[in-house]
C-alpha positions in Angstrom: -12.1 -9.3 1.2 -13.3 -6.4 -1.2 -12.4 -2.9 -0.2 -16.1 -1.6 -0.1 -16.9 -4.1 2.7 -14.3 -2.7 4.8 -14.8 0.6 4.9 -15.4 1.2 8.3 -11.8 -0.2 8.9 -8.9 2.2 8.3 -8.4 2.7 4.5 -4.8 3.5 5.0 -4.0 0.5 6.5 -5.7 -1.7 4.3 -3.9 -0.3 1.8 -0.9 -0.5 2.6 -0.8 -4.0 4.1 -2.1 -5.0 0.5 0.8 -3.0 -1.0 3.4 -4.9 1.5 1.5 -8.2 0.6 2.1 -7.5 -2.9 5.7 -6.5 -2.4 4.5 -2.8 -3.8 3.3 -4.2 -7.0 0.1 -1.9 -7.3 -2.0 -3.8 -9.9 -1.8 -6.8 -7.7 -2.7 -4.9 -4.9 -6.3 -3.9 -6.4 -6.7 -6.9 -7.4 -6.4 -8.4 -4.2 -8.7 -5.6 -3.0 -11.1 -6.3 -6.1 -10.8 -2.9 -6.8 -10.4 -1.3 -10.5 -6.7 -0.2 -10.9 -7.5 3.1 -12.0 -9.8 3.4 -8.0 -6.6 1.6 -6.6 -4.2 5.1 -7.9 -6.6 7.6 -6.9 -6.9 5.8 -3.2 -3.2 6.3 -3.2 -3.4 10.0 -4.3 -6.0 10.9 -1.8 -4.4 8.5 1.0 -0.8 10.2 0.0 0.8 6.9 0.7 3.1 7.3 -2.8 5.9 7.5 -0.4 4.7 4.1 1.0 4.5 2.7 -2.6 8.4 4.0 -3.5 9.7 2.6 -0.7 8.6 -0.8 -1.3 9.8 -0.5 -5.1 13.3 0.3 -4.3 13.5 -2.0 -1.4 12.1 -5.0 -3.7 14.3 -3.8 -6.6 17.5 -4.4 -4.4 16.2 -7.4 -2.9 16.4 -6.1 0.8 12.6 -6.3 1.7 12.7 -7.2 5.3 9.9 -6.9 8.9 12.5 -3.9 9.8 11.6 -1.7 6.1 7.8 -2.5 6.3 7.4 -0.8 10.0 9.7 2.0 9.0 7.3 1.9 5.3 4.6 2.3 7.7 5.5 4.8 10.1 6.9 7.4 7.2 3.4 7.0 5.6 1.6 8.0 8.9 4.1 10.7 9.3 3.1 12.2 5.5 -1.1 12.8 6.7 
C-alpha cells in the first residue's frame, strides 16, 4: 500500500515497520512504500528515525537481527521525538 494512502495512519510507524521489513535496506523500503528514494530520506530526516535506520544496519551487518532488537529499534526511535 502507497504511503500517500495512508496518511492518516502514523507515518513513524509505517516507516519503520517498512525499514524492519526491509532489514534497514532504505531503497527497498521506498520501494515498498512506492515512494521516490530521495521523499523516502527526507521522511527519515523529518521523522528523526536515523537512529532507527543504524540500528538495523549494524544488527543486519552482524547477523543478530532478532523480535528482541526490533522492539528495542522501536522504542529508541519513539524515545528520539
Amino acid at each position: 500500500m502507497a504511503f500517500e494512502s495512508r496518511v492518516e495512519d502514523d507515518p513513524r510507524r509505517i516507516v519503520i515497520s517498512a525499514l524492519i521489513r526491509t532489514n534497514g535496506f532504505v531503497c527497498r523500503a521506498a520501494h515498498e512504500l512506492g515512494i521516490p528514494r530521495r521523499t523516502f530520506y527526507r521522511k527519515l530526516d523529518e521523522l528523526r528515525i536515523w537512529p532507527a535506520v543504524n540500528a538495523l544496519r549494524k544488527l543486519r551487518a552482524e547477523n543478530k537481527l532478532r523480535e528482541a532488537d526490533i522492539e528495542s529499534i522501536i522504542e529508541k526511535c519513539n524515545m528520539n521525538t
